[in-house]
C-alpha positions, 0 to 999 in steps of 0.5 A: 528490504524496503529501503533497498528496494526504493534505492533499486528504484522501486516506488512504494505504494500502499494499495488498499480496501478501507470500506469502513472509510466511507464518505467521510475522508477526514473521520476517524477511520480515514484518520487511523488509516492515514496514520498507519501510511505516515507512521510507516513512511516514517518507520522505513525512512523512504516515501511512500504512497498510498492509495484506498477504495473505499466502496466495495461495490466499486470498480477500485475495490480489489480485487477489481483491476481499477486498483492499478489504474487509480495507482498510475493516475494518483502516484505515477503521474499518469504514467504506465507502471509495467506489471512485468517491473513490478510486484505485489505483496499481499495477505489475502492470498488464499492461504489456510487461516486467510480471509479470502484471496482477494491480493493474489485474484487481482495481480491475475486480474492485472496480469490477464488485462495487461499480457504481463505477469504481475508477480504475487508475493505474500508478505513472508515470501517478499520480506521475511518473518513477520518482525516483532517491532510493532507501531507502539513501540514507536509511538514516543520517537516518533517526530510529531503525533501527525506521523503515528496512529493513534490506534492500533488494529489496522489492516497489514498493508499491501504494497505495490513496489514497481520501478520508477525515477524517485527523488532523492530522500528527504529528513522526513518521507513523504506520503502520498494518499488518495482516496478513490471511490468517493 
């Protein structure tokens, strides 16, 4: 589905709370996070952007709306991206067995700043059952230990899929990380 989604002409990005981060962009949090991006990039063959707060004292955390804001600076080349084009696949969605609803509370907050709805899905409304294809299973066909984590346990990732002009695919996707927050 994602696939489609990116030759519709949605770009894909990975919008993310990594507080276990911190400061340090090249420790080993920051590097399980970046693998998890490139091996996903790798996994669905399309590009993808990520982008990660880090304190969550920050206004970027979510479910605060500097989130969005960073994600058209750092992947959209400081372009609007249209809420009312767009949506956002989220698992903390206040659902029974959730952590919280910090996803679903900031697409109505980008929805209240905006005038636009930025409609909310959750991972099952926007791509179905969970596959029971996991990052280990990849590990060996991946092209080079760069592109996979080296642990498991990370995060499911939330993307903010919304249309934009995108280059034609490459043999190896590209991935787009920023951290904000610093």
């Amino acid at each position: 589905k994602i696939r489609q989604l990116h030759a519709d002409g949605f770009k894909i990005v990975i919008l993310g709370n990594r507080a276990a981060v911190k400061g340090a962009f090249h420790g080993k949090n920051s590097q399980k996070t970046q693998q998890l991006a490139n091996w996903l990039a790798w996994r669905i063959g399309v590009p993808v952007h990520a982008v990660y707060a880090t304190r969550k004292d920050g206004p970027h955390y979510k479910p605060n709306i500097g989130m969005w804001d960073a994600m058209e600076g750092n992947t959209n080349l400081g372009q609007p991206a249209t809420p009312a084009d767009s949506f956002f696949v989220g698992d903390m969605a206040g659902r029974e067995g959730d952590k919280g609803n910090s996803d679903r509370e900031f697409a109505n907050n980008v929805s209240k700043l905006s005038g636009r709805t930025l409609q909310f899905r959750t991972p099952e409304q926007a791509f179905g059952p969970p596959s029971e294809t996991t990052a280990a299973s990849f590990i060996d066909a991946c092209p080079s230990p760069s592109s996979t984590p080296t642990s498991l346990g990370m995060p499911p990732a939330r993307a903010t899929l919304h249309r934009q002009p995108s280059p034609p695919l490459s043999s190896t996707p590209d991935v787009t990380l920023s951290r904000i927050d610093s």
